[in-house]
Every structure is written in C-alpha cells, then in structure tokens.
C-alpha positions, 0 to 999 in steps of 0.5 A: 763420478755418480751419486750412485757409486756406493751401490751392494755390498760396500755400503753396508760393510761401510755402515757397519764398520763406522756404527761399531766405530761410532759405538766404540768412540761413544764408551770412549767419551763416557769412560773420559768423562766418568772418570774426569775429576773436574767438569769444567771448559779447560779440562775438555779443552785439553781433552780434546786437543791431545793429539790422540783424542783429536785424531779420534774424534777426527775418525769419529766425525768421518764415519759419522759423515759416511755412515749418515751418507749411506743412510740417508741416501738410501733412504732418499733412493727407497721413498723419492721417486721423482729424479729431480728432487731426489738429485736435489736432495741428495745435492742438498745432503751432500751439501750439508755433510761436506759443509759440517764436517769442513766445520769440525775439521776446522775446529780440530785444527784450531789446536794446531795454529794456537 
C-alpha cells in the first residue's frame, strides 16, 4: 500500500466530515464545561471515563489524526519536490500520528483496567 492511496475526491470528503466532526465534539466539550459546577481533576476525571464521553473523544482523536494526515500530507506533496525527503517526511509524520494516537488511545483505555 502506497502513501499515495488516499488520492481525488476521498480526501476531501474525508476532511470534511472529520473538521465538522471535530467542530461538533469541540461545542460538545464547551457546552461540559460551561455547564460543569465544579472545575476540578475528578470531576473531568469522570467526564472523561463515561463511557460515552470516552468513545467520543476516541472518534475525536481518530478524525483529528485522519484529518492532519490529509492535511499535512497534501501539504508536504504540494511544496517538497525532492522524492527522498518528501518519503521521509511523510515516514516522519506517519511516525508521529501513529505514535500520539497509540498514546491517547492508551489513556483512554486506562479507564477500562483501573
């Protein structure tokens, strides 16, 4: 599978659905925390450990990982015209997405084994 499979009109439509996606969970956040009494660790602490709010923010980051994908690769493809460091940045950026969301994703399950 090339780096390239995510060519033409997916991109985009994947883009825009994480970006409203992304903008929805954002209202959803402020709304919690607008209308939260108390601002204190263990009260977002169980925010974020129901298990709806933990399967948003699990979509959330997922489309927040797509969307700076597309971005960021389509960025990289428009302005490095060197194959070699254009391959390495984006190994570096896939690198980098991979790695922050293995690491949320092991926060969020941290609520399943505790």
């Amino acid at each position: 599978m090339s780096l390239y499979v995510l060519e033409g009109l997916r991109p985009w439509g994947i883009q825009r659905v994480s970006a409203v996606y992304i903008v929805v969970f954002i209202l959803y956040v402020s709304y919690s925390l607008l209308s939260s009494d108390v601002l204190a660790y263990e009260s977002w602490n169980a925010w974020l450990y129901h298990p709806f709010n933990t399967t948003m923010v699990g979509i959330f980051v997922i489309a927040l990982l797509f969307h700076a994908w597309i971005g960021m690769r389509d960025v990289v493809l428009d302005y490095v015209h060197n194959i070699m460091l254009r391959i390495f940045i984006l190994a570096l950026l896939v690198g980098v997405l991979i790695g922050c969301g293995l690491w949320v994703f092991r926060i969020l399950l941290l609520s399943v084994v505790s």
